[in-house]
C-alpha positions as CSV (number, residue, x, y, z in Angstrom):
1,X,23.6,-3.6,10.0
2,X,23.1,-1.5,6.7
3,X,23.8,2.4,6.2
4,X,22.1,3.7,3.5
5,X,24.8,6.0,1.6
6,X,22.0,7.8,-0.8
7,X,18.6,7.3,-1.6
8,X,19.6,5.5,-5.0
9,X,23.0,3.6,-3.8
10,X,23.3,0.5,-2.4
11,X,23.5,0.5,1.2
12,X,27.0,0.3,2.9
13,X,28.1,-2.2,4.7
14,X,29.9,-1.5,8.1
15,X,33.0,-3.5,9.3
16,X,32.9,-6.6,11.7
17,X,35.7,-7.6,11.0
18,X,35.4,-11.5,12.8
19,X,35.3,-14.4,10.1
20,X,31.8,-15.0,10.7
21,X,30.7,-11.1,9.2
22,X,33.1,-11.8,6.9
23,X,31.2,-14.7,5.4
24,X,28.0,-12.7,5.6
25,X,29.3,-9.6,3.5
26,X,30.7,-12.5,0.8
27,X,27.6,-14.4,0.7
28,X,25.1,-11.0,0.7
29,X,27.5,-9.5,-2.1
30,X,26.5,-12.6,-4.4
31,X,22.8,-11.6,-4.0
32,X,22.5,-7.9,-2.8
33,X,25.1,-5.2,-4.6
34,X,26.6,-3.0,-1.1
35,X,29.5,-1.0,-1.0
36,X,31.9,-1.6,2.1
37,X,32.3,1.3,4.5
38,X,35.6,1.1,6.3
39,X,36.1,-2.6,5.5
40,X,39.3,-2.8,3.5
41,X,42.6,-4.2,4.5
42,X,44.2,-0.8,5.5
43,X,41.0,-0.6,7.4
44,X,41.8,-3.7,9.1
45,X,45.1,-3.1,9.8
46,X,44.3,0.9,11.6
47,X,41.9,-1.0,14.0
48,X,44.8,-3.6,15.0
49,X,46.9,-0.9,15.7
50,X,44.6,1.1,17.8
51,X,42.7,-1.9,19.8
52,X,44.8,-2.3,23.0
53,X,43.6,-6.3,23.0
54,X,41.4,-7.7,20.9
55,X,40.3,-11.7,21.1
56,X,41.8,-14.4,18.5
57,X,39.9,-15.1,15.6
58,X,38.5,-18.4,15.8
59,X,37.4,-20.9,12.1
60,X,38.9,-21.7,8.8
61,X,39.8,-18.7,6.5
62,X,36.9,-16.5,5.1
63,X,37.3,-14.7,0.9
64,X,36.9,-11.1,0.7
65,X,36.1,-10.9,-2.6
66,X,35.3,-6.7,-2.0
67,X,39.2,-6.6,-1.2
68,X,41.2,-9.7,-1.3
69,X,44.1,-8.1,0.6
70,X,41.7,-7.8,3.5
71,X,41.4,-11.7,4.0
72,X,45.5,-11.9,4.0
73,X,45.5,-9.0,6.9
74,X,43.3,-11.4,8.6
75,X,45.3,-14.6,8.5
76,X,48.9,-12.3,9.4
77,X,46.9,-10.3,12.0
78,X,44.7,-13.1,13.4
79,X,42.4,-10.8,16.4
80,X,38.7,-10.1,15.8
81,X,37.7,-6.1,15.7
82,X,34.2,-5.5,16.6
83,X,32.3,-2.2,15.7
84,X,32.0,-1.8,19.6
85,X,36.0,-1.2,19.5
86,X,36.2,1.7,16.7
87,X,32.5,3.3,17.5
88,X,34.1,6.5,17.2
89,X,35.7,6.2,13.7
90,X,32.1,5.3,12.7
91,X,30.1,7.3,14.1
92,X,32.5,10.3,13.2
93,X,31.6,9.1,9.4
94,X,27.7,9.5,10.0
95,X,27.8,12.8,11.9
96,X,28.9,15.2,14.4
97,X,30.0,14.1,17.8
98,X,27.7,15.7,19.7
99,X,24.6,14.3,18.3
100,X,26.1,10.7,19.5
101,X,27.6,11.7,23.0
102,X,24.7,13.4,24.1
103,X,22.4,11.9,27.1
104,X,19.0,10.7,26.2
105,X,16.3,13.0,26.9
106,X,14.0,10.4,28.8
């Protein structure tokens, strides 16, 4: 999933942070110019702290080229954070609350 951040930036890239995203956002960076959006170690390391239980990681170690701190905090931290687990943090970066938690008008 891509955010645009601007009309004339490169679109963001949102954290999934699972070794098999994290091969994804190397391999697209090689070819396509993103920015990360919330997908640093420090990142990383909030999302451990606040996910009650989160599943191992599973597969060899991934490069984060974008922050090669992040792919240590992996290997020491070892669980897989989906976007599922931090929606709020996300969607409190894109807008207000409301706009999100509302029911759909069907």
């Amino acid at each position: 999933m891509f955010t645009p951040v601007h009309a004339r930036s490169p679109p963001s890239l949102p954290r999934r942070f699972r070794l098999g995203g994290v091969r994804i956002a190397a391999a697209l960076a090689r070819s396509v110019p993103w920015l990360p959006w919330r997908y640093t170690a420090a990142d990383y390391r909030a999302a451990v702290t606040a996910v009650a239980e989160a599943p191992k990681l599973r597969g060899p170690a991934a490069a984060t080229p974008w922050d090669p701190a992040l792919a240590v905090a992996l290997d020491e931290c070892g669980v897989r954070i989906e976007e599922e687990m931090v929606l709020d943090d996300l969607l409190t970066d894109i807008g207000p609350r409301s706009a999100w938690s509302a029911s759909p008008q069907w």
